[in-house]
N, C-alpha and C positions, 0 to 999 in steps of 0.2 A: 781514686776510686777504691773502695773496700768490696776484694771480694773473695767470696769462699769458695774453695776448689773440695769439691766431694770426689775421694780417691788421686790424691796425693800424691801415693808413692808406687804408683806402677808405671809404666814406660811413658803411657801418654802424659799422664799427671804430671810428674817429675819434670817433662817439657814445658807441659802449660803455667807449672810454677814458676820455673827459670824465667819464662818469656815474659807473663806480667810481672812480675818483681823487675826484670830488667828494665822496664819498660815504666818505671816507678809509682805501677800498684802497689796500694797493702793488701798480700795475700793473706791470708787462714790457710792451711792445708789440712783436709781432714781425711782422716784414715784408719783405720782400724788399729793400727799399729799407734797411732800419732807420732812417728816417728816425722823429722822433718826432712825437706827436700835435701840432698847433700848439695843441690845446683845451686838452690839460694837459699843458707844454714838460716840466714837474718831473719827468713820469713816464722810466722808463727805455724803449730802443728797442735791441734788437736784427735784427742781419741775418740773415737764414737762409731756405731756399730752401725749404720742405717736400716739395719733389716729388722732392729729391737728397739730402735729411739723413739723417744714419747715425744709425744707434742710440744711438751713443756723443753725438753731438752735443745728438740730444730729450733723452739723459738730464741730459745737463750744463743742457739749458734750463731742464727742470723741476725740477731739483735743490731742495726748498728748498721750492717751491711748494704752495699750499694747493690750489687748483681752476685749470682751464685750459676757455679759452673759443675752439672752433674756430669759424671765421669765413671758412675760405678755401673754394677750387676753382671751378672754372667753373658758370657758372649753364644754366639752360635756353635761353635765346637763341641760346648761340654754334654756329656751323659749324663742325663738328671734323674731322678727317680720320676716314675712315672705316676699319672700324664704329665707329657710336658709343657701344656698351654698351662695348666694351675700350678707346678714350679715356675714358672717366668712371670706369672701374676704375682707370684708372693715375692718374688725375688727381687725383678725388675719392677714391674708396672707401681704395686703398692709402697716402696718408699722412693719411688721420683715423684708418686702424687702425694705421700706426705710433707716431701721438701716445696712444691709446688703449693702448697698452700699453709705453708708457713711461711714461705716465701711473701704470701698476699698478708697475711696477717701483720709481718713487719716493715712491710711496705717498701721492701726488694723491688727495685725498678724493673730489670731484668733476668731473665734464667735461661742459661742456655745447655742443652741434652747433646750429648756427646752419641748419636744416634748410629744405625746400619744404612749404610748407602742401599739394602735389599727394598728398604721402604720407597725410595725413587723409586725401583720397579716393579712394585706394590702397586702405586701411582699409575705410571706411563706406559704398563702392559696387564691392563685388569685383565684383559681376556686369558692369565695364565692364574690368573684369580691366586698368586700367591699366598696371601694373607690366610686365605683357606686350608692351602692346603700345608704350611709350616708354622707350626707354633708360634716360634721363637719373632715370626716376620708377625705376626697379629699381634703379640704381648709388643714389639714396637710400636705399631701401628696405636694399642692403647696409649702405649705409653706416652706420646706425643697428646693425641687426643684428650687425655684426663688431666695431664700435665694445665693444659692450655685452658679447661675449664676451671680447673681449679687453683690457678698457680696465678705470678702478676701478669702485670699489662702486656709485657711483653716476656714469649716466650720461642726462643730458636732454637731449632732442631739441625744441627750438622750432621751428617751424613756420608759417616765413614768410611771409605772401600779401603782393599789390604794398604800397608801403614808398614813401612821402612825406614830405617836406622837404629842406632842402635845406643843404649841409655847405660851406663856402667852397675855394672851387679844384675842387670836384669837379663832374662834368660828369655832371647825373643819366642816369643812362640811358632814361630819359622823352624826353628832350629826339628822338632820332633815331625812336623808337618811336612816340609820339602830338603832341608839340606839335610838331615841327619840319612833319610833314605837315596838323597844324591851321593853321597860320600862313600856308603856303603854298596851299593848295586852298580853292577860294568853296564847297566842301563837306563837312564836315566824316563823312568815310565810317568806321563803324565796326563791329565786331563787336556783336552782340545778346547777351553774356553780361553775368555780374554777377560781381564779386568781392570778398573780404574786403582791409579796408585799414587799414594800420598808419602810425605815421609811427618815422622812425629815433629819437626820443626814446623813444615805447611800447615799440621792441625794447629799448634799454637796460634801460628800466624791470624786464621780464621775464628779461633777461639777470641783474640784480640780484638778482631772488626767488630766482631757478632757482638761481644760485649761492648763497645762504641755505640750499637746501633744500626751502623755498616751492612750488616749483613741479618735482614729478619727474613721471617716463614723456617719454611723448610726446605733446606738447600744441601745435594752435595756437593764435595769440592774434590777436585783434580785436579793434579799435574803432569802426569804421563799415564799409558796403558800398555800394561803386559798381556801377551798371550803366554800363557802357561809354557810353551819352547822356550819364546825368549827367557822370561823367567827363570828357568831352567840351566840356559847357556850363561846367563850371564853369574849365575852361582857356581855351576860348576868351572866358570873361568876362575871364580876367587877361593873355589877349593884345589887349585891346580890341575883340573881335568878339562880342560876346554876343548880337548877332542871326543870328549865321550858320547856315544849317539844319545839323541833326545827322540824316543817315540810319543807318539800321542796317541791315548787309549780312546776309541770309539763310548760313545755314550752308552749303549748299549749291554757292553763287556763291562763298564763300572757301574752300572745300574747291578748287575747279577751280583757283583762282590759287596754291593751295599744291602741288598735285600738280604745276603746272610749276615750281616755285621745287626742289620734289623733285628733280625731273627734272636740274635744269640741276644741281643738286651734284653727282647720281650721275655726269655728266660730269667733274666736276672732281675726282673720289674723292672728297666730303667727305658728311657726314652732320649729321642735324640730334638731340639729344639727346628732342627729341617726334616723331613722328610725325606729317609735315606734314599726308595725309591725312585723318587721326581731328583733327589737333587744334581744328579747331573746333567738331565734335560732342562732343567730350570735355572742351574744357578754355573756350577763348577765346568758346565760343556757348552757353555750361554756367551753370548758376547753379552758383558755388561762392561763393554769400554764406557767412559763420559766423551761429550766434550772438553778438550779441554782450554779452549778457547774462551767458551762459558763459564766455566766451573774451578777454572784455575786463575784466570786474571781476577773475578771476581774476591780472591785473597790476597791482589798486588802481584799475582805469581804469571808469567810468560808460560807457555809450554814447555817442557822441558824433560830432559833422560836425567830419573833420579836413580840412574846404574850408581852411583856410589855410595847412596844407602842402601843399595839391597847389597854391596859387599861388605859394607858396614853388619848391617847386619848377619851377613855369613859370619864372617871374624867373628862376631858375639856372639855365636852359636857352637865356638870351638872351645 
């Protein structure tokens, strides 16, 4: 199978390349950079910008091509200029539906979106009508939806909760998020939710089925779930602090320190893709465990403690 990998060379990509090339794909890697994967040098790398490519250009990528694996756009973290539902259209939404229907023009069998596990609770808790009330969860929400009208026959939506291990030269995003403030503070202060956890080999894994066929709609996938303690202890074990206390902040107290984090973007015109306010109550002080009975055997995966990618991860963040 010929297939194109949109975003390449960042943690996820870099796996997903290794995995199909091992697995005796011809990849494409494409990236801004076009730099190629260093996992699998053999494979091909192209340049290309997705957020400026013409028509003419997606079709020439896909020319040839069996399935195409999107993997790009900005995540929920970042500060955008504001609003941030029309950054995440331009961003997101509008070239996954350019690749989607270039995809149907070269008659790409499949496309699979490298999506937010937040759309599962988009889905399966309307009554917190998420979609409304965060940006970044509606521009998914399109993204899926416009993809699938306008893109081939078959298009799958993977559904990615936090993501462990750790890829050589890349700087996990962990590192500034939780361990870099574990390492430094004699407290280790964190939110009360729980959530579903992957490591970047498992995403391959299901990148692999989906593109088989194996796995369609819109599915997420698991293999273990952290509560933000655990999380917490099992980092702080691999930064040699495994006695250090782990509190867990009331939803409440991190609503008040988000509303001013709010505050000081609206100074600066930028915006946040969540909803600083709601998002403790919605998301970061939320149980958004999976099953992972359902959602992890479904990639060949048992249940399982992936504590050794999240050390992994630590280490890469030193």
């Amino acid at each position: 199978m010929r297939v194109i990998v949109l975003g390449s060379t960042g943690f996820l990509g870099r796996s997903i390349v290794a995995h199909l090339a091992a697995a005796g794909h011809e990849v494409a890697g494409v990236s801004r950079s076009g730099r190629p994967s260093p996992e699998a040098p053999h494979t091909s790398a192209v340049a290309l910008d997705l957020t400026s490519a013409t028509p003419r250009e997606l079709d020439d990528l896909l020319d040839g091509a069996d399935a195409v694996l999107h993997g790009l756009g900005p995540d929920d973290r970042e500060r955008v200029p504001a609003p941030a539902l029309a950054y995440f259209r331009r961003m997101q939404v509008a070239p996954t539906v350019a690749v989607a229907a270039a995809a149907r023009r070269a008659r790409v069998g499949t496309m699979v979106i490298l999506g937010s596990y937040f759309s599962h609770f988009d889905r399966v808790r309307p009554g917190l009508d998420l979609a409304a009330a965060h940006p970044y969860i509606q521009a998914r929400r399109e993204q899926t939806a416009q993809a699938r009208a306008a893109g081939p026959e078959v298009v799958t939506n993977l559904e990615i909760p936090f993501v462990f291990g750790a890829v050589p030269g890349v700087v996990p995003m962990w590192k500034s998020y939780l361990v870099d403030p574990l390492r430094r503070m004699p407290v280790g202060f964190v939110p009360r939710g729980t959530s579903a956890a992957v490591t970047d080999g498992d995403v391959a894994q299901a990148v692999s089925l989906a593109l088989d066929g194996r796995i369609i709609g819109s599915m997420p996938i698991a293999t273990d779930n952290y509560s933000f303690d655990r999380l917490a202890r099992v980092m702080l074990g691999a930064l040699g602090h495994p006695r250090r206390p782990v509190v867990g902040v009331p939803n409440g107290v991190l609503a008040l320190g988000m509303r001013t984090e709010a505050a000081r973007l609206r100074l600066k015109k930028m915006d946040s893709g969540l909803d600083l306010a709601r998002l403790p109550h919605d998301l970061i002080g939320a149980d958004l465990s999976l099953d992972t009975t359902d959602f992890g055997e479904a990639i060949g995966l048992s249940p399982r403690t992936i504590d050794d990618a999240v050390i992994a991860t630590v280490r890469a963040s030193q």
